[in-house]
TORLO-765007 format. One line per field, with one value per residue: x, y, z of N, C-alpha, C in turn; residue in one letter. Coordinates in steps of 0.1 Angstrom, whole numbers, plus 5000, padded with zeros to 4 digits. Example, Ala and Ser with C-alpha at 12.3 -4.5 7.8 and 13.67 -1.06 7.14 Angstrom:
2
n_c1 = 5132 / 5128
n_c2 = 4943 / 4978
n_c3 = 5078 / 5071
ca_c1 = 5123 / 5137
ca_c2 = 4955 / 4989
ca_c3 = 5078 / 5071
c_c1 = 5132 / 5129
c_c2 = 4967 / 5000
c_c3 = 5078 / 5079
residu = A / S
END
This chain:
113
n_c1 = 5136 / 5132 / 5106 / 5098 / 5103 / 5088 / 5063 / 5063 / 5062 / 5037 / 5022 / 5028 / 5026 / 4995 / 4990 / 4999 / 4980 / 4953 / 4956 / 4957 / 4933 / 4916 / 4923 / 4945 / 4976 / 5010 / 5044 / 5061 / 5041 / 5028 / 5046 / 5051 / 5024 / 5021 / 5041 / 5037 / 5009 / 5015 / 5030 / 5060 / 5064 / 5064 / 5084 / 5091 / 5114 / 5120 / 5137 / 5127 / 5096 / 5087 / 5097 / 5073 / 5048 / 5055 / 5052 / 5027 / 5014 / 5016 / 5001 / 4981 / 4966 / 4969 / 4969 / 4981 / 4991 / 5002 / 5006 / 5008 / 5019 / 5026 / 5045 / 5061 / 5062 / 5040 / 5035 / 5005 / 4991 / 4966 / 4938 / 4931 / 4898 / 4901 / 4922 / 4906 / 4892 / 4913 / 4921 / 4900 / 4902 / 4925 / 4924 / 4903 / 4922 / 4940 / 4924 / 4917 / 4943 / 4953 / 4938 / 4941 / 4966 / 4966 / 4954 / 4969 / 4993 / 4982 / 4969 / 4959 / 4941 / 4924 / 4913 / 4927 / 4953
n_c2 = 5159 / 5136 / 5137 / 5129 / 5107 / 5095 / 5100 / 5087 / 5059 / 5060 / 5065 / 5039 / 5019 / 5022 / 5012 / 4989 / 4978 / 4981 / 4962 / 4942 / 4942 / 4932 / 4905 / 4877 / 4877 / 4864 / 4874 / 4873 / 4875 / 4900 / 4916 / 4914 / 4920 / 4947 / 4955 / 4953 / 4966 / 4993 / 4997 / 4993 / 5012 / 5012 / 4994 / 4976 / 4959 / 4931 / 4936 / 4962 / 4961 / 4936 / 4951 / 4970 / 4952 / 4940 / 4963 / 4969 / 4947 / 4943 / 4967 / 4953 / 4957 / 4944 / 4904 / 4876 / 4838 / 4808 / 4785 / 4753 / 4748 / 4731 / 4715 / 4738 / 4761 / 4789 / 4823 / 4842 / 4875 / 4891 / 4915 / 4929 / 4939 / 4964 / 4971 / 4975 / 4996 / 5019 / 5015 / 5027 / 5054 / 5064 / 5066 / 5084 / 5106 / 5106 / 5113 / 5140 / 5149 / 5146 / 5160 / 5188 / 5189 / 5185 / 5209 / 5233 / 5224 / 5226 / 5248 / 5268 / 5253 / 5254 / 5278 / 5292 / 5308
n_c3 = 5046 / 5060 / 5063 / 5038 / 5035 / 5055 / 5042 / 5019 / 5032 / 5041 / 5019 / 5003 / 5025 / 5020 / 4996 / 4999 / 5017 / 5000 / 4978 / 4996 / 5005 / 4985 / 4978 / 4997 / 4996 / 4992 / 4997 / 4971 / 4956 / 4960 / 4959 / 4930 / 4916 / 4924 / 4913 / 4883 / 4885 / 4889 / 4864 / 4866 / 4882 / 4913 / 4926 / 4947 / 4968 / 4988 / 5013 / 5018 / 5016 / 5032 / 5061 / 5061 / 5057 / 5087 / 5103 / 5096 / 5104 / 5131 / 5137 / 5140 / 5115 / 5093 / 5093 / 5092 / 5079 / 5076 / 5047 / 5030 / 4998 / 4970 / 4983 / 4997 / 5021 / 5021 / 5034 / 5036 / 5037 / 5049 / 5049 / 5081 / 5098 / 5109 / 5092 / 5070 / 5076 / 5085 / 5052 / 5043 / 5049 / 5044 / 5016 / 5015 / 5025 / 5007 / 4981 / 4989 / 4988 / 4961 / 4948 / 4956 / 4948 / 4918 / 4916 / 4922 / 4905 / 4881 / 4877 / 4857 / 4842 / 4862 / 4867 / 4878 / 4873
ca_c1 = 5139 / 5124 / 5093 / 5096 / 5103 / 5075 / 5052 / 5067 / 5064 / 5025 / 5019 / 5028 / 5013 / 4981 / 4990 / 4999 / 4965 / 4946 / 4959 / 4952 / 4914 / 4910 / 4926 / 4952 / 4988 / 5022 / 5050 / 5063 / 5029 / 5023 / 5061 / 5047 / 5015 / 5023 / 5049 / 5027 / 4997 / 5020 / 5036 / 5068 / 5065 / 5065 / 5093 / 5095 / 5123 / 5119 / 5140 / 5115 / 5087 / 5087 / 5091 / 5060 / 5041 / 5053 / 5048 / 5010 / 5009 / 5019 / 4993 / 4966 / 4961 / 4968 / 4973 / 4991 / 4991 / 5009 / 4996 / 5019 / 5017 / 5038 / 5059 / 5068 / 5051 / 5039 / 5032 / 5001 / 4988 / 4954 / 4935 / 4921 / 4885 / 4908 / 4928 / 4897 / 4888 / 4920 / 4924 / 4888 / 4902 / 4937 / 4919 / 4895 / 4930 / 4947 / 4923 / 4918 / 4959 / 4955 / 4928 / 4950 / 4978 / 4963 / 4947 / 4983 / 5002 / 4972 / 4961 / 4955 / 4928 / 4909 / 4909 / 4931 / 4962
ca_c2 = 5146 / 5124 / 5137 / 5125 / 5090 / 5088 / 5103 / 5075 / 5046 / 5056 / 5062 / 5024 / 5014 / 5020 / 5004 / 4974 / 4976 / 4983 / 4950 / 4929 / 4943 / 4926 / 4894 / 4873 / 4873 / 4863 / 4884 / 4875 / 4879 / 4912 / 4926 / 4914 / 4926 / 4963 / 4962 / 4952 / 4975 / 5007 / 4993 / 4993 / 5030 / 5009 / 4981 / 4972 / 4949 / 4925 / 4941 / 4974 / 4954 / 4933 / 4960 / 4979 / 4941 / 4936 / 4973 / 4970 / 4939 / 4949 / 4976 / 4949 / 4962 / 4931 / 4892 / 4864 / 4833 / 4802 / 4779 / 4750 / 4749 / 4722 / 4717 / 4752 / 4766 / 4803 / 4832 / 4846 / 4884 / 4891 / 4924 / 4931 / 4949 / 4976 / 4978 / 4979 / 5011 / 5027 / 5022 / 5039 / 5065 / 5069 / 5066 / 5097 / 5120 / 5105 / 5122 / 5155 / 5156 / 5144 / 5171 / 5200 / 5191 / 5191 / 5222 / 5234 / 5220 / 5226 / 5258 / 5275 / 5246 / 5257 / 5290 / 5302 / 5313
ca_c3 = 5039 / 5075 / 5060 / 5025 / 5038 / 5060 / 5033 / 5011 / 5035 / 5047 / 5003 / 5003 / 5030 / 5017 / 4985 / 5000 / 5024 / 4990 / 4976 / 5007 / 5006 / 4970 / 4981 / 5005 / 4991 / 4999 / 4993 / 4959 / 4949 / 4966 / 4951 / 4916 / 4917 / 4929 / 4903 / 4870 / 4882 / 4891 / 4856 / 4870 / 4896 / 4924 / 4923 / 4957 / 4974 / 4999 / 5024 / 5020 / 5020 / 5048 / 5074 / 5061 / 5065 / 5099 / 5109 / 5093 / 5113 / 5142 / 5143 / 5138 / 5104 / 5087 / 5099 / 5082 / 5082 / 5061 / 5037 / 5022 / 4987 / 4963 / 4990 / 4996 / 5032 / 5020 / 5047 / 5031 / 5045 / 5049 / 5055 / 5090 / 5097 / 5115 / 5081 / 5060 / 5079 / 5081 / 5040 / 5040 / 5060 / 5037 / 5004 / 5014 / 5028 / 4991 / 4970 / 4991 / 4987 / 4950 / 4941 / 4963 / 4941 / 4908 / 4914 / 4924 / 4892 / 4870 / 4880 / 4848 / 4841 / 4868 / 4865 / 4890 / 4870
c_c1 = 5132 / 5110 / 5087 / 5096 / 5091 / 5061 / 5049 / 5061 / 5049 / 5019 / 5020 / 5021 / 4998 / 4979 / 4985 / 4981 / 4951 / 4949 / 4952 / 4939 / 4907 / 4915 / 4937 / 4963 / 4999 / 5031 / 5055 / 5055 / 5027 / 5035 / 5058 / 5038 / 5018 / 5032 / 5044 / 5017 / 5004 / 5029 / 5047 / 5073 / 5068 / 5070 / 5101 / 5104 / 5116 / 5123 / 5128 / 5103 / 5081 / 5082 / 5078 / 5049 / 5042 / 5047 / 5029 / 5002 / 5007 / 5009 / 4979 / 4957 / 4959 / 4973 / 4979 / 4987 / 4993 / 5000 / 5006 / 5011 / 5029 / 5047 / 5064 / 5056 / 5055 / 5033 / 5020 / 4996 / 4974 / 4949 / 4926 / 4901 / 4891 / 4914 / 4918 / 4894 / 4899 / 4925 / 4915 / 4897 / 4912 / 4936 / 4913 / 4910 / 4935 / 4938 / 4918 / 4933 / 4962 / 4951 / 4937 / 4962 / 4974 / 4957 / 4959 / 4990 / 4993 / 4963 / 4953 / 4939 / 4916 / 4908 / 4918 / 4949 / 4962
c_c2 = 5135 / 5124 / 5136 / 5113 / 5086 / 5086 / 5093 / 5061 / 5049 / 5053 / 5042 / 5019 / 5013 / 5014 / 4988 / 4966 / 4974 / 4967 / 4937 / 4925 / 4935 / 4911 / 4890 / 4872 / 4870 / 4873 / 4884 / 4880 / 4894 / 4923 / 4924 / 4921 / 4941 / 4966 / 4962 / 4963 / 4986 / 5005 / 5001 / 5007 / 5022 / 4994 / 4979 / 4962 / 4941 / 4931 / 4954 / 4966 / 4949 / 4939 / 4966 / 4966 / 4939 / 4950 / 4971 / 4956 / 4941 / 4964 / 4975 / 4953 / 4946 / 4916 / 4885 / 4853 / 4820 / 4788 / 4768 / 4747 / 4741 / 4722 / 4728 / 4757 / 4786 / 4811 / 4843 / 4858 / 4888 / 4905 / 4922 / 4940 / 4964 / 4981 / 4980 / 4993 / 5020 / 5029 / 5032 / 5056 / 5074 / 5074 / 5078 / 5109 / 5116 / 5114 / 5133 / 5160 / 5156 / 5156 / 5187 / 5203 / 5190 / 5203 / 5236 / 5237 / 5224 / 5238 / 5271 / 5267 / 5249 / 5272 / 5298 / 5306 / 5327
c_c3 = 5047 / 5070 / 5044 / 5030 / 5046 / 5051 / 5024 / 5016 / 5037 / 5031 / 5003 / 5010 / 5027 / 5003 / 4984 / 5006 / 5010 / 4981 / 4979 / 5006 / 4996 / 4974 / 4988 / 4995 / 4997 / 4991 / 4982 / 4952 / 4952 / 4955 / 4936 / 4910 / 4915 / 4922 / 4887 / 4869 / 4882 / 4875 / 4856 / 4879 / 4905 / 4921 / 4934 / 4962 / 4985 / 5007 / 5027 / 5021 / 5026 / 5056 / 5073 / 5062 / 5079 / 5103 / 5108 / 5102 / 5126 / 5145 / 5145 / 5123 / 5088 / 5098 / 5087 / 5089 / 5070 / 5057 / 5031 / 5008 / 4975 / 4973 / 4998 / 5008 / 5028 / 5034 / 5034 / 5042 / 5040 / 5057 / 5065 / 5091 / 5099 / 5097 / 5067 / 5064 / 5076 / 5064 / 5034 / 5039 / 5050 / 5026 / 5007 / 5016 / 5016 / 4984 / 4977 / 4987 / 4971 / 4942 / 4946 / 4955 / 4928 / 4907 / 4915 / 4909 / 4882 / 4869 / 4868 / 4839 / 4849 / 4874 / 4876 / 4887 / 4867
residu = X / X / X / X / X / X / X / X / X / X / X / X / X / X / X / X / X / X / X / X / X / X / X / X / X / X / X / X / X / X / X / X / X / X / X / X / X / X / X / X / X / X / X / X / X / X / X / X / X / X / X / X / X / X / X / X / X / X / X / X / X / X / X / X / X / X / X / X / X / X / X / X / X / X / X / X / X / X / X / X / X / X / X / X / X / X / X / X / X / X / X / X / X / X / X / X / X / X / X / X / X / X / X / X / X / X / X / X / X / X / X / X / X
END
């Protein structure tokens, strides 16, 4: 189950990193976003949220930095060089694990039932 949760939070992580890459958000934005495009799969909280921003921060993978806007001072997050590499890096082991498991679940498609 420790290793469902990790699998879970690094899957996000590169969601969020995939996000960043396209443009700077703050967090309402990011929790909106990632719930419209996954049309509604991924309907992240704040509390869950957060920690995988600071953790991604904290690894130098993203920075932040705020912006006042109407009044209102936003904390926008922004992808590093380090986290452009590491979503390179995630994106290539996603679809070796994508392709391993369709071939898996799908096996009569490709010939190996």
């Amino acid at each position: 189950m420790a290793e469902e949760k990790k699998s879970l939070s690094g899957n996000t992580s590169m969601l969020l990193l995939q996000l960043m890459s396209e443009r700077d958000m703050y967090g309402y934005e990011i929790i909106e976003t990632l719930r419209k495009r996954s049309e509604n799969v991924f309907n992240l909280k704040a509390g869950t949220m957060y920690p995988l921003l600071h953790g991604l921060e904290s690894k130098g993978l993203l920075q932040c930095y705020e912006t006042e806007s109407q009044g209102k001072v936003r904390r926008y997050y922004s992808i590093t060089q380090k986290g452009r590499s590491v979503l390179a890096e995630k994106k290539e082991e996603w679809k070796t694990y994508s392709r391993a498991v369709d071939q898996v679940m799908g096996g009569a498609l490709y010939g190996n039932a």
